[in-house]
Structures are given as structure tokens and as C-alpha cells.
C-alpha positions as CSV (number, residue, x, y, z in Angstrom):
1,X,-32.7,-10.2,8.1
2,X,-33.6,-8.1,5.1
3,X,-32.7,-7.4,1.5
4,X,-32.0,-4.1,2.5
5,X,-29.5,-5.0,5.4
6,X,-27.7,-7.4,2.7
7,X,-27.4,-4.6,0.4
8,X,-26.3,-2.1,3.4
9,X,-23.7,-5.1,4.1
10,X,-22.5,-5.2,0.2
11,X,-22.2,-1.2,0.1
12,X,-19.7,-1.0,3.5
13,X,-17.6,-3.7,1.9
14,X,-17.1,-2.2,-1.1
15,X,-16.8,1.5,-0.1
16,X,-15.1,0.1,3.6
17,X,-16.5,3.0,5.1
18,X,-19.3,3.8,7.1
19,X,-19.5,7.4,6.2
20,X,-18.9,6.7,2.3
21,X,-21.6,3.7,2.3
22,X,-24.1,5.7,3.9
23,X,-23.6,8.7,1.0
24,X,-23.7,6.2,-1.7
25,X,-26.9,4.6,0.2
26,X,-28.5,7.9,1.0
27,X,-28.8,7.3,4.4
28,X,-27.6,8.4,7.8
29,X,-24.7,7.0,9.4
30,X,-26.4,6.2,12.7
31,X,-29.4,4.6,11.2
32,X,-26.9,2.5,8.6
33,X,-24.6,1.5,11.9
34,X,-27.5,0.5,13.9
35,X,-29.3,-1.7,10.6
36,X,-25.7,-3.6,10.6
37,X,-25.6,-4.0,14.2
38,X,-29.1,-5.4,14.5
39,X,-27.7,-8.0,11.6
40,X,-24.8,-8.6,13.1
41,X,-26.9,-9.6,16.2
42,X,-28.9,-11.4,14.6
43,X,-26.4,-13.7,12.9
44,X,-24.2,-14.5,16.0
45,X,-21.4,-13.0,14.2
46,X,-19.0,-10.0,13.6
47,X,-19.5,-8.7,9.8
48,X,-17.2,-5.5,10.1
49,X,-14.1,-4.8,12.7
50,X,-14.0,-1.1,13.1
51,X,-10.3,0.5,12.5
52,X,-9.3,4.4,12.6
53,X,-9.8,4.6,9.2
54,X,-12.8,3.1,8.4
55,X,-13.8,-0.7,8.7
56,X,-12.2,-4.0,7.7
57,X,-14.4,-7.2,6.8
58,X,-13.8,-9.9,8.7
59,X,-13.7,-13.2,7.6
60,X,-16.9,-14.9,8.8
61,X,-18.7,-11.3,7.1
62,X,-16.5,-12.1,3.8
63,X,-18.2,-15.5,3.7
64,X,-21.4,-13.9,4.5
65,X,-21.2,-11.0,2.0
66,X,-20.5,-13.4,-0.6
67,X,-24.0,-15.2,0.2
68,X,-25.6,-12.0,0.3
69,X,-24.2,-11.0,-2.9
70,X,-25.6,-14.1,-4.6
71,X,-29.3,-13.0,-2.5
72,X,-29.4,-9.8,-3.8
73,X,-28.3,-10.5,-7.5
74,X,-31.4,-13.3,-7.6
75,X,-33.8,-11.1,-5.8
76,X,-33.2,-8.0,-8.6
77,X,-33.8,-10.3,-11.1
78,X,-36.9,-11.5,-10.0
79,X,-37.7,-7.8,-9.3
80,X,-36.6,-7.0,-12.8
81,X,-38.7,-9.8,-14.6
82,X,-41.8,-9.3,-12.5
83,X,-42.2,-6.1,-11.2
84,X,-40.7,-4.5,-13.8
85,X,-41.5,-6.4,-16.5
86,X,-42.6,-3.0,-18.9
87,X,-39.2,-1.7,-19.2
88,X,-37.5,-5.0,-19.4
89,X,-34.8,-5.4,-22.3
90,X,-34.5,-8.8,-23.3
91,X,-31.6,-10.9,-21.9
92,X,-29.1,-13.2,-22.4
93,X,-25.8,-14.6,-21.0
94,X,-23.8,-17.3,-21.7
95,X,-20.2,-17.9,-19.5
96,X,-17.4,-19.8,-21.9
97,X,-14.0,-21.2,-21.6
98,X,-11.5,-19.6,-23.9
99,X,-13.0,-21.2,-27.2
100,X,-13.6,-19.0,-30.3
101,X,-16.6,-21.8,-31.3
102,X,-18.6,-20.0,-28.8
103,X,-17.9,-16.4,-29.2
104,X,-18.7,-17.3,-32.9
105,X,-22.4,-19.3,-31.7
106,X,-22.8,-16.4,-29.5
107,X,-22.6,-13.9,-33.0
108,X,-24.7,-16.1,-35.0
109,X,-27.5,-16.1,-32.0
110,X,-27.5,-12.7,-31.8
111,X,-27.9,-11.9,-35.6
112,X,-30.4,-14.0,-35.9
113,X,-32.6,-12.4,-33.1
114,X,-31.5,-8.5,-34.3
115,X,-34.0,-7.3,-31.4
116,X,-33.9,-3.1,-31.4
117,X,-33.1,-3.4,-27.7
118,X,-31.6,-6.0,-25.4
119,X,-28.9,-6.5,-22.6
120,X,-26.4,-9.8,-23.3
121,X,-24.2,-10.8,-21.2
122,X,-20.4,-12.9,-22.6
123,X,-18.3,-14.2,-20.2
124,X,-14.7,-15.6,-21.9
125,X,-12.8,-16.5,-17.8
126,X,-11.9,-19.2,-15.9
127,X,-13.2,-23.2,-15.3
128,X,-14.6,-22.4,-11.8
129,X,-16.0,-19.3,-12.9
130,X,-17.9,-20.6,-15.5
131,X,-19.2,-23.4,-13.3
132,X,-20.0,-20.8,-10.9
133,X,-21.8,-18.0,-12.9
134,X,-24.3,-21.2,-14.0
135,X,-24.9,-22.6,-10.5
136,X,-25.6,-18.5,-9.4
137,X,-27.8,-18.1,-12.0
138,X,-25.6,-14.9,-13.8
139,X,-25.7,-17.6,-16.7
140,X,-28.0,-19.3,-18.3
141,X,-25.5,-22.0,-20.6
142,X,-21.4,-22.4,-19.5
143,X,-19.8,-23.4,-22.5
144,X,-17.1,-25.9,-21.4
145,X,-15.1,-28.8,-22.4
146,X,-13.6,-31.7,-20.6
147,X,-10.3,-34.1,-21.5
148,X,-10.2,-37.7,-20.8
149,X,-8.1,-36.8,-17.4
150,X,-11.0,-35.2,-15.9
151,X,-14.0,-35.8,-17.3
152,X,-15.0,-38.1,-14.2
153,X,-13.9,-35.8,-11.9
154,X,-16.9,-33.2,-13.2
155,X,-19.3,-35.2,-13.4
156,X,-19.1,-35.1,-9.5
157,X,-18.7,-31.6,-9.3
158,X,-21.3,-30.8,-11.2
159,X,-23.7,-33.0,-9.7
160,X,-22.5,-31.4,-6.5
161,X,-23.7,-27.8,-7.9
162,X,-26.9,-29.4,-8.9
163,X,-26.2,-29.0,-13.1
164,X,-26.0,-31.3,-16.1
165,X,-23.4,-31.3,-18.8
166,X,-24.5,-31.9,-22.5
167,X,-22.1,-33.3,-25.0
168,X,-21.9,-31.7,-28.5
169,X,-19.2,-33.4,-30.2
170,X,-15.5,-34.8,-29.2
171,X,-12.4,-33.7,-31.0
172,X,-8.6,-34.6,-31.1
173,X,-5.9,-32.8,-29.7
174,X,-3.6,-30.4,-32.3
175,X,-1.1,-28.2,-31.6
176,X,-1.3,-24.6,-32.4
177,X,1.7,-22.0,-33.5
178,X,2.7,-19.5,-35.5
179,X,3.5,-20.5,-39.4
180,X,7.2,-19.1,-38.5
181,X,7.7,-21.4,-36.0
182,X,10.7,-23.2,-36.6
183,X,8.3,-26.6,-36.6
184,X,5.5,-25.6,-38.6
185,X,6.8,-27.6,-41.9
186,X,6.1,-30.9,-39.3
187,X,3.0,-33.0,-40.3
188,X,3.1,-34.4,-36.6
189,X,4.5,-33.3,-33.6
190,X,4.9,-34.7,-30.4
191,X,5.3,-32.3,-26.9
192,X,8.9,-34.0,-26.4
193,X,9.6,-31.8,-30.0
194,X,8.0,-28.8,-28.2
195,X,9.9,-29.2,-24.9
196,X,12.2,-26.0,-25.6
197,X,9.2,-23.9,-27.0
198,X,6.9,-22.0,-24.2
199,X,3.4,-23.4,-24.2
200,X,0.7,-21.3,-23.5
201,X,-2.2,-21.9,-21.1
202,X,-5.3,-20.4,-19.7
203,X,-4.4,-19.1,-15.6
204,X,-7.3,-20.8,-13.9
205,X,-6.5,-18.5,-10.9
206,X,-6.8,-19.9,-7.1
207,X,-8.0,-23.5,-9.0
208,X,-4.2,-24.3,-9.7
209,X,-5.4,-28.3,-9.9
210,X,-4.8,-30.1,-13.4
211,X,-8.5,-30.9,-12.8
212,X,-9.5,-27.6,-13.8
213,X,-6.8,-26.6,-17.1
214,X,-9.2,-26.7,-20.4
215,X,-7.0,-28.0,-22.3
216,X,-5.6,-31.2,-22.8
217,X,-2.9,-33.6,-21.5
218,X,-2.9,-31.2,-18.4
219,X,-0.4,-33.8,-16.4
220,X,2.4,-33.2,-18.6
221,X,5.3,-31.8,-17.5
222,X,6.3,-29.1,-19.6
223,X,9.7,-27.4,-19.4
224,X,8.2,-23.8,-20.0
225,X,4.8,-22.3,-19.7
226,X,3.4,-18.8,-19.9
227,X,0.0,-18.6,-18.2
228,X,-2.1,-15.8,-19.9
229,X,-6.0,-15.1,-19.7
230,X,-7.0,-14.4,-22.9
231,X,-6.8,-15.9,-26.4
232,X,-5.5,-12.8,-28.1
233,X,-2.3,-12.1,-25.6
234,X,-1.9,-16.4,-25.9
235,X,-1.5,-15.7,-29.8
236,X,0.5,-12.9,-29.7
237,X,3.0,-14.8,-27.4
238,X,2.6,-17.4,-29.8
239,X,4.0,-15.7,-32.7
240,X,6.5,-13.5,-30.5
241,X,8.0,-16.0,-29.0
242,X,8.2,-19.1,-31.3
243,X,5.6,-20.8,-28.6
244,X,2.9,-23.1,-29.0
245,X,-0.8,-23.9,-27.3
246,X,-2.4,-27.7,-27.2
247,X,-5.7,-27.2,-28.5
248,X,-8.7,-29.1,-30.8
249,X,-8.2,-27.3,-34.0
250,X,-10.9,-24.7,-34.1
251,X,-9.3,-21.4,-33.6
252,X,-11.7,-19.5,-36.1
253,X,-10.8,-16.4,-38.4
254,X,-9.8,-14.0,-36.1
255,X,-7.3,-12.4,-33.6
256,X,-4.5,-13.3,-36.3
257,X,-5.3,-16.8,-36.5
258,X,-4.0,-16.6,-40.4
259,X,-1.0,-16.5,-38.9
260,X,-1.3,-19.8,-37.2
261,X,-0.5,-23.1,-38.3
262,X,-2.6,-25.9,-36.9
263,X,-0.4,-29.5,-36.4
264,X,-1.2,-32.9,-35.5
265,X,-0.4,-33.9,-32.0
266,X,1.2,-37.4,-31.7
267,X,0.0,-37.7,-27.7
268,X,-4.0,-38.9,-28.3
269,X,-6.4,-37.3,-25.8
270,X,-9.5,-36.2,-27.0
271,X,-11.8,-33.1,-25.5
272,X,-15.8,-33.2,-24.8
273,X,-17.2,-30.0,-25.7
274,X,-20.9,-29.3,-24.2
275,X,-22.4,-27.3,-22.2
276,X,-23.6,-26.8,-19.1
277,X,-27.2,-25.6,-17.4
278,X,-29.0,-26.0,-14.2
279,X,-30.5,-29.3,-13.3
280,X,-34.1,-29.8,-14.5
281,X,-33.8,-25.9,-15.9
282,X,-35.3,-25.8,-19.7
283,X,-33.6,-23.2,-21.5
284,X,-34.7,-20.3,-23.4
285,X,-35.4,-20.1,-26.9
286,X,-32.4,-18.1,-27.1
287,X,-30.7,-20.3,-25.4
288,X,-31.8,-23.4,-27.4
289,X,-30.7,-21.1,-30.6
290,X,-27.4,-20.6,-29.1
291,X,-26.7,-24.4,-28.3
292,X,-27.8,-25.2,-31.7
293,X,-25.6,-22.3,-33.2
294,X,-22.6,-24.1,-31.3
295,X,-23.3,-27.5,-31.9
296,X,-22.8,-26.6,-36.0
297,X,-19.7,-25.2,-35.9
């Protein structure tokens, strides 16, 4: 098995064509057919079913190209840093629940540097993905924070991926709506208020378990939800629709936050914010920068 077969592999499931792989690839179709083959030998398994129109991944090669994937990312980047090393812009990349904090850390780190060239990476997306993007090495710091309901819960989990959470600070839980809202003159507010007001959440995709919701008091059973994946639609909604978002209180001056009135919730869990790195891994200076940058605000 090679890095070139894995990347062969990667190209027919993308293009799911022999003929169209082996253009992008610049190689022949025979030669490309007979590389997979060998691999497929090799490995005891069928990567590719061949249909009329093309080919289909199976399922064993879907689980196998999504391996191969993480192989060939890691082995570019050590081909990038070493072998390449001359033309190599500096890098960065940080992955991040949906938490304007660390869009803001991530500003403050990149002023600071004001390099005349580099390549940074911000990812704002799901729990799983941000857990993910560290253990695979696409980031070097996940920005994440827990709630009393699961904090246990990760600690296995990320044990399990070999990675180490940091705590920064711990805040109290608020609730978040627009300064229209028919509530907003309430100094407290409890979710029984709020039970005929959509709340907003973050869709964690296929990871539909409370475990993996960012924000607090996950468990309850609201009436109405509107799952969105990004902060600016989740405000918009917010103000459109007289709903509301459980959150810690630091929404930050943007994406029409003005416009937002921050409450006291009368339900008391508290969220962990950190962050998360490999195991044993000491991070860059930028990265010690940005984790400094985040622990101020």
C-alpha cells in the first residue's frame, strides 16, 4: 500500500469515475484500474463496485477512504513542513463551537502577529467535529465548552481520542433575545416563561445525543426548537420570531447583538469553557497567544 494508491482511492470517490479520476490524476485508466485492483487485493476487500455508469463505493472502501483521507492529509503536512519548508506560509487553525469569545481571540491573535503572509484556518461547526478536526491533527486547539450534564461524559471521550481539556473559566447560564421580545423588561426568567417562544440551538448533525448540544440544560423539554448552524441565522430567528437561545452571556458586538437583550436564567447550570489539544502535544506560540487571547475575554 502506498500514498499514491490512497490518493488514487480518494480521487475515484470523489469524481466516481474511473475515466474522470484518471484525467484529474493524469494517468491512464488501465494503469489507475490495475493500482486499485492491486490495493484492493491487498486489503482483502472490495473498495469500488463497478455500475454502467461509473463506480459506487462500497461500504468497507467508505470506511477505508475515510482512513486514507486522514493518511494523506498528515503525510502533506509533513511534506509541507519538511520538504518544503522554503515556501511555507505560516499556519494556524483553531476549530470552535459557536462562541463569539473565540472568533474574537482568534482576531486579537492574528493582529498581534500581522505576518505579510500566512494560511489560518477557523472552523465555527459542530461538537464532534471539533473533537474530530483536533484528534486528526486539522487543528491544533478546539475551543469547546461543557455543562454540568456532560462534563463526565467527555472526559471519557476525550481520553478515548487521546486529548486533554483545559478549563479557562466557568459561567452561568442567561438567556438571550431580542430587546422586542415581549419578555425582555424581565429581570429573571425561567424556561417554563419561555415555553411558547422557539429556542434556538446549534444542529449537531448525526450526534443527535443531549451529550453533545453546547449549550446548557440540554435535557429539557422544550415545546419548540429551531435547529440552525450558525450564530447569525440563530439571531436573526431570534429577532423574527420573538425566540430565544440559552447561553453564558458573551455574545460580543457583532452580528446585531445590539439588538439583543441578555436575561438572567432562573434554572442554575453553569458551562466550562476550555479548550482542547492532543495529549502530551505543546502548542505553538501562536497557539499559546491564542489561548491567552481567549482566556481574557
Amino acid at each position: 500500500m502506498t500514498i499514491l494508491q490512497l490518493k488514487y482511492v480518494i480521487a475515484i470517490d470523489e469524481e466516481c469515475s474511473m475515466r474522470k479520476a484518471a484525467d484529474r490524476l493524469y494517468v491512464s485508466q488501465p494503469g489507475l484500474s490495475s493500482a486499485v485492483r492491486d490495493l484492493e487485493n491487498e486489503l482483502g476487500i472490495q473498495i469500488f463496485e463497478r455500475v454502467h455508469n461509473g463506480v459506487v463505493t462500497t461500504a468497507a472502501g467508505a470506511s477505508f477512504i475515510a482512513y486514507a483521507r486522514n493518511a494523506v492529509e498528515q503525510f502533506e503536512k509533513v511534506e509541507n513542513k519538511y520538504l518544503n519548508s522554503k515556501a511555507e506560509r505560516p499556519s494556524f487553525s483553531v476549530s470552535m463551537q459557536h462562541y463569539t469569545i473565540a472568533v474574537n481571540a482568534f482576531i486579537e491573535t492574528v493582529k498581534e502577529y500581522d505576518l505579510e503572509e500566512y494560511q489560518y484556518y477557523i472552523r465555527e461547526t459542530q461538537t464532534s467535529e471539533v473533537i474530530e478536526d483536533v484528534k486528526n491533527l486539522r487543528s491544533e486547539v478546539g475551543v469547546i465548552a461543557l455543562s454540568d450534564f456532560n462534563k463526565s461524559t467527555f472526559k471519557k471521550i476525550f481520553a478515548d481520542a487521546s486529548l486533554e481539556f483545559h478549563e479557562l473559566f466557568t459561567r452561568n447560564t442567561y438567556v438571550y433575545l431580542s430587546k422586542d421580545h415581549p419578555l425582555a423588561d424581565h429581570e429573571e426568567l425561567s424556561l417554563e416563561d419561555l415555553q411558547d417562544y422557539p429556542c434556538m440551538v446549534f444542529d449537531q448533525g448525526e450526534n443527535t445525543s443531549f451529550y453533545y448540544r453546547e449549550e446548557a440544560l440540554a435535557t429539557y423539554d422544550y415545546k419548540k426548537v429551531i435547529c440552525t448552524n450558525e450564530r447569525a441565522t440563530s439571531i436573526e430567528l431570534m429577532l423574527g420570531l420573538d425566540g430565544y437561545a440559552v447561553g453564558v452571556a458573551m455574545l460580543g458586538d457583532s452580528l446585531n447583538t445590539s439588538k439583543i437583550k441578555v436575561v438572567k436564567l432562573k434554572e442554575d447550570e453553569t458551562l466550562t469553557f476550555g479548550y482542547i489539544s492532543r495529549k502530551g502535544a505543546k502548542l505553538s506560540e501562536m497557539g499559546e497567544t491564542f489561548v491567552e487571547k481567549l482566556s481574557k475575554f
